[in-house]
C-alpha positions as CSV (number, residue, x, y, z in Angstrom):
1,X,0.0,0.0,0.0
2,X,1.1,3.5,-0.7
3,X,0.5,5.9,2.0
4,X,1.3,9.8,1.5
5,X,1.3,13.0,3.3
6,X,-1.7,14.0,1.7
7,X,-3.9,11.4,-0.9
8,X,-2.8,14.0,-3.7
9,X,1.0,12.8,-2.4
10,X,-0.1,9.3,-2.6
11,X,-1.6,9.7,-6.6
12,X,1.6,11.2,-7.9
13,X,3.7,7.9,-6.9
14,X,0.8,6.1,-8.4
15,X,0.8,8.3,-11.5
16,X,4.5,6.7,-11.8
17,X,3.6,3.4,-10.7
18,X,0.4,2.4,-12.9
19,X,1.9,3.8,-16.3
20,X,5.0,1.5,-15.7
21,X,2.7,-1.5,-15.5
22,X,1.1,-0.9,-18.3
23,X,3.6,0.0,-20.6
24,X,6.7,-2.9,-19.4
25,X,3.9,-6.0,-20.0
26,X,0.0,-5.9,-19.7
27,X,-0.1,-9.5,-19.3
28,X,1.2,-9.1,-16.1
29,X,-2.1,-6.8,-14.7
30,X,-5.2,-8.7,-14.7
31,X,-7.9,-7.8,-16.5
32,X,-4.9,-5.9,-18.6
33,X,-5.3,-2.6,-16.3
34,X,-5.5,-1.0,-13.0
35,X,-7.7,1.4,-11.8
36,X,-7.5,5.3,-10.3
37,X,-6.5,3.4,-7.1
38,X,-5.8,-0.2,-7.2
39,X,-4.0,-2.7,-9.4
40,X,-3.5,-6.4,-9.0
41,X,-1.4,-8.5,-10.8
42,X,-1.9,-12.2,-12.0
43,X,0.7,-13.4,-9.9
44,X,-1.5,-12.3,-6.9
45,X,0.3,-9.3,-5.8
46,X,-2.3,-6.2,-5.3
47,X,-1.0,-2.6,-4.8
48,X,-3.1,0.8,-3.6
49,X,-3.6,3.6,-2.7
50,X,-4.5,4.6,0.7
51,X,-6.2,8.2,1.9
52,X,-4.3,9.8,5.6
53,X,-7.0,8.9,8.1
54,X,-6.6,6.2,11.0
55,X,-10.3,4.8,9.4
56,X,-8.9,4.0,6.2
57,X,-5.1,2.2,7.3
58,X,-6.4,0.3,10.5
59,X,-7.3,-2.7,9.5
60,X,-5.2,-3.5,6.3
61,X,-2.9,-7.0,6.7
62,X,0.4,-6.2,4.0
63,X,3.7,-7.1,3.8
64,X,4.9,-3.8,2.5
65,X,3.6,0.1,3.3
66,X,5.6,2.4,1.5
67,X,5.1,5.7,2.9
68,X,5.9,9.3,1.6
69,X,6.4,12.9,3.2
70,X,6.1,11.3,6.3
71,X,6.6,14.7,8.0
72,X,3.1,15.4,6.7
73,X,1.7,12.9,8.8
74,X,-1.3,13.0,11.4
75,X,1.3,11.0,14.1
76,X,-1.9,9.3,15.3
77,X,-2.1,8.0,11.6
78,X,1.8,6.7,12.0
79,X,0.8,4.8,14.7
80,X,-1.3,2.9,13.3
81,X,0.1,2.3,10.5
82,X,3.0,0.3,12.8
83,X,0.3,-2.3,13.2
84,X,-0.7,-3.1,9.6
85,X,1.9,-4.8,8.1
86,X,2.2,-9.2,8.6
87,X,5.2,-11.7,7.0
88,X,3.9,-14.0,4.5
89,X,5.6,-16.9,3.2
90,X,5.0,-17.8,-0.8
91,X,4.3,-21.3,-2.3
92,X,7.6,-22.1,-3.2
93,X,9.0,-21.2,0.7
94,X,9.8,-17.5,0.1
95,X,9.4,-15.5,3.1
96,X,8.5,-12.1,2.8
97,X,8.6,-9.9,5.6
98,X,6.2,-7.3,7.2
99,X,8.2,-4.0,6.3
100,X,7.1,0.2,6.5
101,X,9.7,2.3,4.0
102,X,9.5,5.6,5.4
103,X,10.4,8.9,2.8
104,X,10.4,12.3,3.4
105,X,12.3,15.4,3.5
106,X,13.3,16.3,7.5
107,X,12.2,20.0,7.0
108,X,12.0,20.4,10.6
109,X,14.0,19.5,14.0
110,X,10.8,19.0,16.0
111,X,8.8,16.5,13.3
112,X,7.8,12.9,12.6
113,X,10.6,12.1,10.6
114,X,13.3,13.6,13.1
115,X,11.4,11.3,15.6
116,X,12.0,8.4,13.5
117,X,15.4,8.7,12.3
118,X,16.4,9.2,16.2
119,X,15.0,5.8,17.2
120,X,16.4,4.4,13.7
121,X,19.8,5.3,15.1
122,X,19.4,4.3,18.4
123,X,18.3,0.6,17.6
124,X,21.1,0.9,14.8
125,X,23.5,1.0,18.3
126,X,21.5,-1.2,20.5
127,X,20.5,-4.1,17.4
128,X,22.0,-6.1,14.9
129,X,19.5,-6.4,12.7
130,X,18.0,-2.5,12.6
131,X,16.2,-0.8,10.6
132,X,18.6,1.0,7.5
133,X,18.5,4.9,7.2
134,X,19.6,6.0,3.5
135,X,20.4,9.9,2.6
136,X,20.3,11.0,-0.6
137,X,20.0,15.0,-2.0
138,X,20.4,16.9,-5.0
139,X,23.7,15.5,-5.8
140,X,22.8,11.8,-5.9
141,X,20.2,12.3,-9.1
142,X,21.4,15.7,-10.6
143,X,22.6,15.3,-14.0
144,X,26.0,14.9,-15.4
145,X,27.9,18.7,-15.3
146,X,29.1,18.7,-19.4
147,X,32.7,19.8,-19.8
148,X,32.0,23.2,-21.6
149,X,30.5,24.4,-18.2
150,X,32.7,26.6,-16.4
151,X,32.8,25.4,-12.5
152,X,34.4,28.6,-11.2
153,X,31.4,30.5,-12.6
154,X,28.6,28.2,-11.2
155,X,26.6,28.6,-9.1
156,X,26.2,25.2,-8.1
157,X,30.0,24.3,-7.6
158,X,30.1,25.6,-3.8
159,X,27.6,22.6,-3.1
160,X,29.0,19.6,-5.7
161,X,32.6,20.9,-5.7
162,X,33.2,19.6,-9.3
163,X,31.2,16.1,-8.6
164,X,28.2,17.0,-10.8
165,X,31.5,16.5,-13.9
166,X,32.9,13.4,-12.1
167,X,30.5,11.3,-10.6
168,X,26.9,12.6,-11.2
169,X,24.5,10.8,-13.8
170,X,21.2,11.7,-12.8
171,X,18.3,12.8,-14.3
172,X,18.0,16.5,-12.6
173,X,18.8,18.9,-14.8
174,X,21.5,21.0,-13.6
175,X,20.2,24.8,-15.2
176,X,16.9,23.8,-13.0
177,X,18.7,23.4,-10.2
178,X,20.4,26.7,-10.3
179,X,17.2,28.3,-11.2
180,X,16.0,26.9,-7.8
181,X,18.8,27.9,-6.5
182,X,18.1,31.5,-7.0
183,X,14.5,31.5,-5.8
184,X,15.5,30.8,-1.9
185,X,17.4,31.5,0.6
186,X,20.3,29.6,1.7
187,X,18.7,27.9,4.5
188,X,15.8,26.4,2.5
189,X,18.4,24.9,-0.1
190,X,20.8,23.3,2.6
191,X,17.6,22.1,4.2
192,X,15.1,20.8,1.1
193,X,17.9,20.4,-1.9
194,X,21.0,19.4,0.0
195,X,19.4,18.0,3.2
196,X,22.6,19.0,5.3
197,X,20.2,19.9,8.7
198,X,16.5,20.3,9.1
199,X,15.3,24.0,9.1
200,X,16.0,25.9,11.9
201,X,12.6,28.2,11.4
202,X,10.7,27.9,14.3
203,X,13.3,26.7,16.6
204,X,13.7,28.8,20.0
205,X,17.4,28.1,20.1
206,X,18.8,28.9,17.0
207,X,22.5,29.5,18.2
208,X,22.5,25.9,19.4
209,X,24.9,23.8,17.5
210,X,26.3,20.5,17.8
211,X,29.8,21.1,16.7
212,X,30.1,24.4,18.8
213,X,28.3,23.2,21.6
214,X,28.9,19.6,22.4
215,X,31.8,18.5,24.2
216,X,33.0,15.5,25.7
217,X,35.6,17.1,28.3
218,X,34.5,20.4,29.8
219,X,36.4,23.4,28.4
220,X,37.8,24.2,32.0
221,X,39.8,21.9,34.5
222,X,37.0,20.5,37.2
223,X,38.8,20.9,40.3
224,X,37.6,22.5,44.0
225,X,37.8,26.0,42.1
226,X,34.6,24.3,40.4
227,X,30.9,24.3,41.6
228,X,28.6,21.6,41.1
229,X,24.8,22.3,40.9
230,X,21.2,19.9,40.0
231,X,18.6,21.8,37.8
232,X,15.6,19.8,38.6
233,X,12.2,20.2,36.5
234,X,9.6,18.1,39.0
235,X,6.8,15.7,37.2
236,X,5.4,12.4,38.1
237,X,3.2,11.5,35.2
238,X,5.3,14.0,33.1
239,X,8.9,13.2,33.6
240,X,11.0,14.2,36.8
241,X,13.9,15.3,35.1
242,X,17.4,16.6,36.9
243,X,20.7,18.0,35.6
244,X,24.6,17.8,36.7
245,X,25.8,21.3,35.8
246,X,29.2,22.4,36.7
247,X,30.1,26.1,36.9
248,X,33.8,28.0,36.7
249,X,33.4,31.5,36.5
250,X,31.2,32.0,34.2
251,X,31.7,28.9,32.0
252,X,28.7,26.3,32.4
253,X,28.9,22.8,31.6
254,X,26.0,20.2,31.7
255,X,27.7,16.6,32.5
256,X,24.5,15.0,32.7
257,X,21.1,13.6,32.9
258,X,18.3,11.9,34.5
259,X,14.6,11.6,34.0
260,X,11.8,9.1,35.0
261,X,8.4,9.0,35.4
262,X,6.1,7.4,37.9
263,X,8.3,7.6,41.1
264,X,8.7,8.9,44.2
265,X,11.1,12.4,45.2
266,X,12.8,9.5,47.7
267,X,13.6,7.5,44.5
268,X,14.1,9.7,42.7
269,X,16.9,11.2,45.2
270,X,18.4,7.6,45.7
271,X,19.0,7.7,41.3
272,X,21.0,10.9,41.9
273,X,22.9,9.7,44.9
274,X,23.5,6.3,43.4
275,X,25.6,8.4,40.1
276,X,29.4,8.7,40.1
277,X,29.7,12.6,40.2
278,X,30.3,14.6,43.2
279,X,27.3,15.4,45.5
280,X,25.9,19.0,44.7
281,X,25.4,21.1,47.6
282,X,23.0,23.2,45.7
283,X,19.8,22.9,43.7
284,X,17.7,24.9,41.4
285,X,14.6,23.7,40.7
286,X,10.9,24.7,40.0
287,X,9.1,27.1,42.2
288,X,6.2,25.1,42.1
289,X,7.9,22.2,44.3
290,X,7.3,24.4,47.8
291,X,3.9,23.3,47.3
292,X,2.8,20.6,49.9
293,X,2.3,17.0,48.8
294,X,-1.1,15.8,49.7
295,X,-0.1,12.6,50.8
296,X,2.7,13.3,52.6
297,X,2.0,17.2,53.5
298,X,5.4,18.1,52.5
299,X,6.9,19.7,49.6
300,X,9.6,18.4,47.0
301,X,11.7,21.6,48.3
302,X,11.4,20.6,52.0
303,X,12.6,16.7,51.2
304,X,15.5,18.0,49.0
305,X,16.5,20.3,52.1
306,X,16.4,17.4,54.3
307,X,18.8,15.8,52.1
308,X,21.4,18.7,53.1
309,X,20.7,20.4,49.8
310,X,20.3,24.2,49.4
311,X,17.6,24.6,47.2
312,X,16.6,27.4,45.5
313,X,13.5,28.3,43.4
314,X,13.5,32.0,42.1
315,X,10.8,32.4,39.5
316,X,11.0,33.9,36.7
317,X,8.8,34.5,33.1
318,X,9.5,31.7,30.6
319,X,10.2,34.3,28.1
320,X,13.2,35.8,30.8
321,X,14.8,32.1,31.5
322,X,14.9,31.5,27.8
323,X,16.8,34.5,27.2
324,X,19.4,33.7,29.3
325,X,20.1,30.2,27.9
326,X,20.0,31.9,24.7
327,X,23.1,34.4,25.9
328,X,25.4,31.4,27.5
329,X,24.8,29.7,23.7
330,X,25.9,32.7,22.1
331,X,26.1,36.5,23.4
332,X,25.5,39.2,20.9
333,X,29.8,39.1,21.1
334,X,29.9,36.0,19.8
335,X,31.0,34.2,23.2
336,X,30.1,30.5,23.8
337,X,29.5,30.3,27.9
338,X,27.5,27.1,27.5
339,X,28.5,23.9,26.8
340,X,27.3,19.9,27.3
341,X,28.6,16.1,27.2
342,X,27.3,14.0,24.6
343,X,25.5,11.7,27.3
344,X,23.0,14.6,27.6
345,X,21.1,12.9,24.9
346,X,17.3,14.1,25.4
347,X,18.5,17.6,26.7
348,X,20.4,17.5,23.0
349,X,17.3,16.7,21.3
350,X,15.5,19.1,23.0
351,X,17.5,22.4,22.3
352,X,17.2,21.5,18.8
353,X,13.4,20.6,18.6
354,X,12.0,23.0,21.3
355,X,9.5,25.5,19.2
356,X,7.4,27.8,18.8
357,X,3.8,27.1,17.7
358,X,3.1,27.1,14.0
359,X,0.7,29.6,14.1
360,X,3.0,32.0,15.6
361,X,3.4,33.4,19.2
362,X,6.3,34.1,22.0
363,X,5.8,31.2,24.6
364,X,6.9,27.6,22.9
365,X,5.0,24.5,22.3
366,X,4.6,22.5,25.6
367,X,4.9,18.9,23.8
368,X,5.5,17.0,27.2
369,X,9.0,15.6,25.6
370,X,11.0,18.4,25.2
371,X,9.8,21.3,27.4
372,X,10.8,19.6,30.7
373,X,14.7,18.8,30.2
374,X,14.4,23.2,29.0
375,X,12.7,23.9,32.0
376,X,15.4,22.3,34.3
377,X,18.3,24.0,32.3
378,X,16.4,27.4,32.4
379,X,15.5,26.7,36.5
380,X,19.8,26.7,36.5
381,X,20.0,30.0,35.4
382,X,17.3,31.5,36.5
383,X,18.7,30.8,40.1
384,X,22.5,30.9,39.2
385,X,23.8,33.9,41.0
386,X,25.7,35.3,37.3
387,X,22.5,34.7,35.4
388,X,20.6,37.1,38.6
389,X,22.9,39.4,37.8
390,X,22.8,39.0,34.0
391,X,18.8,39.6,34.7
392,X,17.8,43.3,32.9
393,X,15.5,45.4,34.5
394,X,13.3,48.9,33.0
């Protein structure tokens, strides 16, 4: 089955698909042709067309679903499209397998498809037998660069870098693509044409970057001149999550992370205790944790304190906290205060998919993934005494 973004997405890889039947051997489709939607051949094999509603792909039982601009998606359609596809094994002994292709461009940090190439490459770490993940752009189908063109003069040569004369053989023409070129800026082409990074409209940390930002030794020696501080962003049915920050001057690092749901501040506390790093005497966490717990009458502030922590819990507009993580990324001098291990994997994918709505607006999306691990980080320097007095007044 064929399942697109939209059913017009769909009907253009049928427009491809029919045609090719027809014309390579019409003794192969039975009753010699398909129809707007279907096709079956006499071997048995049927393909379709399916329309982007949960009605329409529940309930189907193939062993392939081949499924385009998946960043288009209704992700309630996604899901149930994980449960459609069964192994079938052939009269003469052939197994085929259950499968879902999924194609699309990764316009954005924050979609379906960044979703699912995260967990490709996390089972690609963890399994032996995971799912493939294949990248292709405009250089693996433009067409072959002709030796009269004149490289230094193209346009195009900053991106293929003379490839498009030795290696290209596609069937994109290369005077469309510099047309195309032309028509948008440069992060629409690195993002749709060259598919070097999702687009970073919409983001709310745009100076975040991996290479800058990412480090797996702090950039300053962690010695007794060094502080050590939690950021803690409380939850139970949304995640409890907590940060190891280490501060020198005014150089922040974030060593690492924790988050869970569904337990206890007690077991919580014994997670933290129970990792290698030195204890934190201090903690900066959510304001709303002085409020009392009604089973136990006490607040998650009052059982850190217990646990000989000083914890503070300035408040602070989400607009203001935002800010200042935005200034440790990058000040308006160019200065990089802020800096993370690699381990910090869902606070990673969080600075990079943390958004704004689509419809527009100052205060970002609250998806329940990655606002919490944000919150934590801006609870740090909210309550850090160099981001107080960072803090502008009028």
């Amino acid at each position: 089955r064929i399942l697109g973004g939209s059913l017009e997405q769909s009907l253009r890889l049928w427009d491809y698909l029919l045609p090719m039947f027809e014309s390579l051997n019409t003794n192969l489709l039975e009753n010699g042709r398909g129809t707007a939607r279907k096709l079956k051949l006499t071997t048995g094999s049927v393909a379709a067309v399916l329309t982007q509603s949960q009605r329409c792909v529940r309930g189907q039982r193939v062993q392939k679903l081949r499924c385009d601009e998946v960043e288009l998606f209704d992700p309630r359609v996604w899901e149930a499209a994980q449960l459609v596809t069964r192994s079938k094994t052939l009269d003469d002994g052939t197994l085929v397998r259950g499968t879902i292709e999924a194609m699309s461009t990764l316009h954005k940090p924050f979609g379906l498809m960044q979703k699912i190439v995260e967990q490709t490459e996390e089972r690609q770490v963890r399994e032996a037998h995971a799912p493939r993940l294949v990248r292709w752009c405009l250089l693996d189908v433009l067409a072959k660069c002709p030796p009269e063109r004149d490289c230094a003069a193209c346009p195009l040569h900053p991106d293929c870098k003379g490839i498009a004369r030795t290696k290209c053989d596609g069937f994109f023409p290369i005077d469309d693509a510099i047309v195309m070129k032309s028509r948008v800026s440069l992060e629409t082409w690195e993002s749709e044409m060259l598919c070097l990074r999702p687009s970073i409209t919409g983001r709310v940390f745009t100076p975040f970057d991996r290479d800058v930002h990412v480090k797996p030794e702090a950039p300053f020696p962690i010695d007794k001149a060094c502080e050590w501080y939690l950021a803690i962003d409380f939850g139970f049915s949304n995640p409890f999550v907590c940060l190891w920050v280490i501060t020198r001057g005014e150089e922040v690092y974030v060593m690492d992370e924790y988050a869970n749901r569904h337990r206890t501040i007690d077991q919580h506390v014994a997670e933290i205790h129970a990792r290698p790093w030195p204890r934190a005497k201090r903690i900066a966490c959510d304001p709303a944790g002085n409020g009392r717990n009604d089973q136990t009458a006490q607040s998650n502030v009052d059982l850190l304190r217990q646990n000989g922590y000083l914890v503070k819990t300035r408040g602070s507009g989400i607009i203001d906290g935002i800010e200042l993580v935005r200034a440790a990324l990058r000040s308006a001098t160019g200065r990089t205060r802020l800096t993370f291990h690699p381990r910090c994997t869902r606070l990673l994918r969080a600075l990079q998919s943390y958004h704004y709505p689509d419809g527009g607006g100052e205060i970002p999306v609250k998806d329940g993934e990655h606002d919490h691990p944000i919150d934590a980080l801006r609870y740090f320097f909210v309550n850090h005494q160099t981001a107080r007095l960072a803090t502008r007044r009028y």
